[in-house]
C-alpha positions as CSV (number, residue, x, y, z in Angstrom):
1,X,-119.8,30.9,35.9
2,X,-121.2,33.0,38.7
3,X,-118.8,33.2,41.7
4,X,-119.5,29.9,44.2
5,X,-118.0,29.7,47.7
6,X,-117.3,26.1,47.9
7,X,-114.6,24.9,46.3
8,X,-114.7,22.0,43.8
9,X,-113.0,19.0,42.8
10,X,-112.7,16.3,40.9
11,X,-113.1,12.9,41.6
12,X,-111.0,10.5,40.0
13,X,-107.7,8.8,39.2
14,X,-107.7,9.7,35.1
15,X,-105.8,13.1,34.5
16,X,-107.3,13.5,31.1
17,X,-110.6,13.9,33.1
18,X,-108.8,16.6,34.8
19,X,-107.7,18.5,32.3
20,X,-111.4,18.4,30.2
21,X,-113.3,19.6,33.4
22,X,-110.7,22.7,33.7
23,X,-112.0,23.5,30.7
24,X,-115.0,23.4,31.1
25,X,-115.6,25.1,34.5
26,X,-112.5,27.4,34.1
27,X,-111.3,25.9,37.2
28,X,-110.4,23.0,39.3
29,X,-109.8,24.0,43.2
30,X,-108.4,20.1,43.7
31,X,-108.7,16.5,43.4
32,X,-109.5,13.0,45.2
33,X,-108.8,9.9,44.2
34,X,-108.3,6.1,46.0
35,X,-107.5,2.7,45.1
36,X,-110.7,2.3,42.9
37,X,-110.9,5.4,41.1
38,X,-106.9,4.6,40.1
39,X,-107.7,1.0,39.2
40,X,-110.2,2.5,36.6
41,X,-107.8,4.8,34.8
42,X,-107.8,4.1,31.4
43,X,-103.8,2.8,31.4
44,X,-104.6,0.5,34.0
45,X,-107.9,-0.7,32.4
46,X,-105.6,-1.3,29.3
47,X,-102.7,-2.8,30.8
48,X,-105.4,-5.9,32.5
49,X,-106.9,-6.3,29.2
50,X,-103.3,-8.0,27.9
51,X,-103.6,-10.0,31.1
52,X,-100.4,-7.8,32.4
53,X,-100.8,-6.8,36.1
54,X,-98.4,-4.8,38.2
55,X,-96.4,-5.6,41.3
56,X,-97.1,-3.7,44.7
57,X,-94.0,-1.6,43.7
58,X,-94.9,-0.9,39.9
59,X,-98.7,0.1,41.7
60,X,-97.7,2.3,43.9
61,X,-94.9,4.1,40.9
62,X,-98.2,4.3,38.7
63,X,-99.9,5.9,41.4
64,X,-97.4,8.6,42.2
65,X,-97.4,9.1,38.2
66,X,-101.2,10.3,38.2
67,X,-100.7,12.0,41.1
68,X,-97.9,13.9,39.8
69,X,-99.9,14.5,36.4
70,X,-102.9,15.7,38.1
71,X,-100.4,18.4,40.1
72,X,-99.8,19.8,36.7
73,X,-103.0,21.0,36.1
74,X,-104.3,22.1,40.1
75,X,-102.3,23.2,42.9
76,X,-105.1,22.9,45.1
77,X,-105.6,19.8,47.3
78,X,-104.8,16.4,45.8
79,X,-105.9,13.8,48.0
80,X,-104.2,10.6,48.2
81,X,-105.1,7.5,49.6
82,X,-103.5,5.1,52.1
83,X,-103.3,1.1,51.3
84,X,-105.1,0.7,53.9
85,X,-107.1,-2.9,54.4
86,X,-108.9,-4.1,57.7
87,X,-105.4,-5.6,58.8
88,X,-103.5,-2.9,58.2
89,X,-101.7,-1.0,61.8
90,X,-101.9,3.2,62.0
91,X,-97.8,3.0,62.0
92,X,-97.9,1.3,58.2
93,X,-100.2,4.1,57.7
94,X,-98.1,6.8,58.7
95,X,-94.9,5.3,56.8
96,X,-97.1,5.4,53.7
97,X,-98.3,8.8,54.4
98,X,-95.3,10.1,55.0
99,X,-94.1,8.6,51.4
100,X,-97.5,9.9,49.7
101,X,-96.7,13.6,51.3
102,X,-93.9,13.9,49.4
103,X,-95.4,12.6,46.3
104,X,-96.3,16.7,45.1
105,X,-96.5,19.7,47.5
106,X,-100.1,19.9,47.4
107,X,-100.8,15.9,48.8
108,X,-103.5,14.8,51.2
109,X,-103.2,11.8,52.3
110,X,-106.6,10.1,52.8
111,X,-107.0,8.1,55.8
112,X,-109.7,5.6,56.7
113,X,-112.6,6.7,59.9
114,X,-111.2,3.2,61.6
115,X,-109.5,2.6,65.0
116,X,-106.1,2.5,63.3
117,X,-107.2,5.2,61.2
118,X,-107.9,7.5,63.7
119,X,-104.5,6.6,65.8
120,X,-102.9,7.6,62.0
121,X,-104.7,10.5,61.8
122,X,-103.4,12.1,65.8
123,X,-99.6,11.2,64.9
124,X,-99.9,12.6,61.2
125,X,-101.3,15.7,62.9
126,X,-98.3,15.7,64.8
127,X,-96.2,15.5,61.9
128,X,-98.2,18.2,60.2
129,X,-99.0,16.2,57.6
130,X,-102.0,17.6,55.9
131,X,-105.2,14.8,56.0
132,X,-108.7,14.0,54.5
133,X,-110.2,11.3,56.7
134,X,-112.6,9.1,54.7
135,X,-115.2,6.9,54.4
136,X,-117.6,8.9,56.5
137,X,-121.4,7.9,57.6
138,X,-122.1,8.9,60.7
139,X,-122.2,12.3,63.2
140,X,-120.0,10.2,65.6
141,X,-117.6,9.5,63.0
142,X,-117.1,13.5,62.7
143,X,-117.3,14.1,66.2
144,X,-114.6,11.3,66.3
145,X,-112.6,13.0,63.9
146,X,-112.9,16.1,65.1
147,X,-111.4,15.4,68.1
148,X,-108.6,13.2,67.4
149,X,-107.0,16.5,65.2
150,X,-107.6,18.9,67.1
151,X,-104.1,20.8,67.4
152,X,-103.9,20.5,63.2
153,X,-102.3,23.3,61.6
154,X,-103.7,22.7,58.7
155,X,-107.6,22.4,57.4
156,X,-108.1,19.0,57.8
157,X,-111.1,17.4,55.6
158,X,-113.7,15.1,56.0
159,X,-115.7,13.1,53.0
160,X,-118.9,12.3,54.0
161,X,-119.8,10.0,51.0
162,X,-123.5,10.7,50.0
163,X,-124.2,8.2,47.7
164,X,-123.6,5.1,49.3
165,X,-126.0,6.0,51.9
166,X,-128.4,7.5,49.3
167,X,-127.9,3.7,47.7
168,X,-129.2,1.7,51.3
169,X,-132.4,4.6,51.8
170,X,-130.9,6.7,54.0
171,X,-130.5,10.8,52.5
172,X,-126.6,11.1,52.2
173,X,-127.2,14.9,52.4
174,X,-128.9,15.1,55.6
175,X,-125.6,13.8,56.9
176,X,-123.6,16.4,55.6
177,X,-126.1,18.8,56.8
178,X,-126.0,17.5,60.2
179,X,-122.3,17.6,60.0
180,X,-122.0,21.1,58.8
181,X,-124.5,21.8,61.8
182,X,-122.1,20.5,65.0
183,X,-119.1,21.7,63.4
184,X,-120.1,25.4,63.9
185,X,-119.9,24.3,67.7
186,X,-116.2,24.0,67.0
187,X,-113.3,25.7,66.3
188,X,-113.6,25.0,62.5
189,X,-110.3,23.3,61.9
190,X,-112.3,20.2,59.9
191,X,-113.9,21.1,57.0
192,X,-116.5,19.1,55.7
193,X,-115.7,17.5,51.8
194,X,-119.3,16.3,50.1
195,X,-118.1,13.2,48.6
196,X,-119.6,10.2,46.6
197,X,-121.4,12.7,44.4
198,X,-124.1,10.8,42.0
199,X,-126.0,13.6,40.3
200,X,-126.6,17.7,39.8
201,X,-128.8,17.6,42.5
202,X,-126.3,16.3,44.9
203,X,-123.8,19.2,44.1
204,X,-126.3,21.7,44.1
205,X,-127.4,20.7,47.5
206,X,-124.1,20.7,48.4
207,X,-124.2,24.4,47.3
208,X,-126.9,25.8,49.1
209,X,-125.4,24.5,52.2
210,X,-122.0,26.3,51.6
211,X,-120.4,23.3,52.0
212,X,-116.7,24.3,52.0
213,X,-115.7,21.3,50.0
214,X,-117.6,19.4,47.1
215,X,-115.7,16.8,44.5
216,X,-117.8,15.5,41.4
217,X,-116.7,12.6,39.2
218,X,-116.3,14.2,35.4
219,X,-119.7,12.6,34.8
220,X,-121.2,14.9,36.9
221,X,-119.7,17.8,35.9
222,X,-120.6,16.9,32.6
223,X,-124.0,16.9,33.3
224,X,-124.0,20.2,35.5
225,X,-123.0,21.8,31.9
226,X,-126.0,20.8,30.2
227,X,-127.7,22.2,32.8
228,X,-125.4,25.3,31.7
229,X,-123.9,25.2,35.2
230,X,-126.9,26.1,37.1
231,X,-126.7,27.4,40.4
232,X,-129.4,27.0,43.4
233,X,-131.2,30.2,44.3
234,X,-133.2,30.7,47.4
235,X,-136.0,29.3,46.0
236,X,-133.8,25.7,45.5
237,X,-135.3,22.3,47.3
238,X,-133.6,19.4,47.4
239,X,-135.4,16.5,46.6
240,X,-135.3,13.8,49.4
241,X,-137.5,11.5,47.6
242,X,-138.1,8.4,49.4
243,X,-135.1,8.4,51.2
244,X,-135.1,8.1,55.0
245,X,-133.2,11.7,56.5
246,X,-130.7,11.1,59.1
247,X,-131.7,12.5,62.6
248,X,-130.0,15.6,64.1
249,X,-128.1,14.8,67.0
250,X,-126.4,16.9,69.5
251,X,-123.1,15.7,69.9
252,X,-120.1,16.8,72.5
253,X,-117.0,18.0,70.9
254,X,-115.2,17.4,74.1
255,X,-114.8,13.9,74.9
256,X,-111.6,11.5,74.4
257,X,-111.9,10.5,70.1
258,X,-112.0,6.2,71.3
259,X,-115.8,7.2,73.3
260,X,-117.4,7.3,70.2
261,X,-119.3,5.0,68.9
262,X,-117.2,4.7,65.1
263,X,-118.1,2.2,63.8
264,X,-120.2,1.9,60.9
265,X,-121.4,-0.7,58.3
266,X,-120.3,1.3,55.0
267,X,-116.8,2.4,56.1
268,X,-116.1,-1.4,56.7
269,X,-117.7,-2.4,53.2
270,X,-115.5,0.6,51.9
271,X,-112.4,-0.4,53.0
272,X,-112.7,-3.5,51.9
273,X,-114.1,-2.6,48.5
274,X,-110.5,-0.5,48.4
275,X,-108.6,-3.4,48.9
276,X,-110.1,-5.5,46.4
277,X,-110.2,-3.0,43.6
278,X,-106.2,-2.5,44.5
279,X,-105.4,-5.9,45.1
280,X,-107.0,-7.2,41.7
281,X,-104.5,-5.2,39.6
282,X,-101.7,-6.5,41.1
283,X,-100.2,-9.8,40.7
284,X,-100.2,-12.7,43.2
């Protein structure tokens, strides 16, 4: 494969996965998972199927086991997600985080774009804990973000998920573009992570914008090698289709994180889609 800038990873909570994309692209640069993607692995599908479910603590041990599995095979990022419903305050957060960060030396721990989220995401800065804020659908969630870590020493990330907006009409890619765009008014600690990949044409989008971070479900990177691992040239369009592109807008960098407007439709829907998919392989 010709030499690419971004970096890709994979997305999902089955190391075996893992392992088969490293050999076919030669690399892996990292990992993200969450509560659904570990609920799918094939152990867990397996273990439902004999009507045997785990407790909170036997969840969270199976967790740290994929993680620690997936470590084995990248030492790039691994991103690991908070249990993090609508209810949930940012100081269970950090507590979690804190546990997840020690997990394997390469953790992330995923936060949620929410009001508690955000108050997670300023003290885990202040902890230096190394974050990938998700859930993202909007310029003011990023402008949000942006703000409440500044100070970070590390690269902090931000997953933009493409194809849930793709899925209500609106171009998921115009987001990240638009993203990509403010950010260059910054300082450039947050680096944008193309998430909720669907297709080839997503990633190679992703691509031509040199976005730093890109993570593709095996599916997709299986389909990118039957397309012999095509690259876009200057010539490349992305095809919009009929979706609706999300408007430019000029957003200050400047303000206090809580005058944003954060909220957003999707990010609730996606938290709440975490909890269920956790919450249904554990017992009552």
């Amino acid at each position: 494969m010709k030499k690419i800038t971004s970096k890709i990873f994979i997305d999902g909570g089955n190391p075996e996965e893992t392992r088969e994309a490293k050999k076919l692209l030669g690399f892996v640069d990292g990992q993200t998972t969450n509560p659904t993607l570990i609920s799918q692995n094939p152990e867990v599908k397996k273990r439902l199927t004999a009507r045997e479910k785990f407790t909170k603590e036997e969840a969270k041990l199976f967790y740290k086991k994929v993680v620690t599995e997936i470590a084995e095979i990248t030492s790039g990022p691994i991103s690991v997600e908070v249990f993090a419903s609508k209810d949930t305050t940012a100081e269970e957060m950090i507590e979690e985080a804190k546990e997840m960060a020690g997990w394997v030396p390469n953790a992330y721990i995923k936060l949620p774009i929410t009001q508690e989220g955000l108050k997670a995401a300023q003290e885990a800065v202040r902890y230096n804990l190394p974050i990938n804020m998700t859930l993202c659908f909007s310029q003011e969630q990023a402008a949000a973000v942006y703000v409440a870590t500044k100070g970070a020493e590390k690269p902090v990330f931000i997953s933009p998920f493409v194809g849930r907006l793709d899925d209500q009409g609106e171009d998921g890619m115009s987001l990240v573009e638009n993203i990509l765009r403010f950010y260059k008014k910054g300082d450039g600690h947050v680096l944008p992570l193309t998430a909720s990949i669907r297709n080839v044409d997503h990633l190679l989008a992703a691509l031509k914008m040199f976005c730093p971070l890109i993570t593709c479900p095996f599916r997709v990177i299986k389909e990118w090698e039957a397309r012999d691992f095509i690259l876009p040239d200057e010539n490349f369009v992305y095809q919009r289709k009929d979706l609706q592109v999300i408007p430019y807008q000029e957003i200050s960098l400047e303000k206090n994180w809580s005058e944003y407007n954060i909220y957003h439709s999707l990010t609730k829907i996606g938290v709440e889609k975490f909890t269920a998919d956790w919450e249904a392989i554990i017992k009552e």
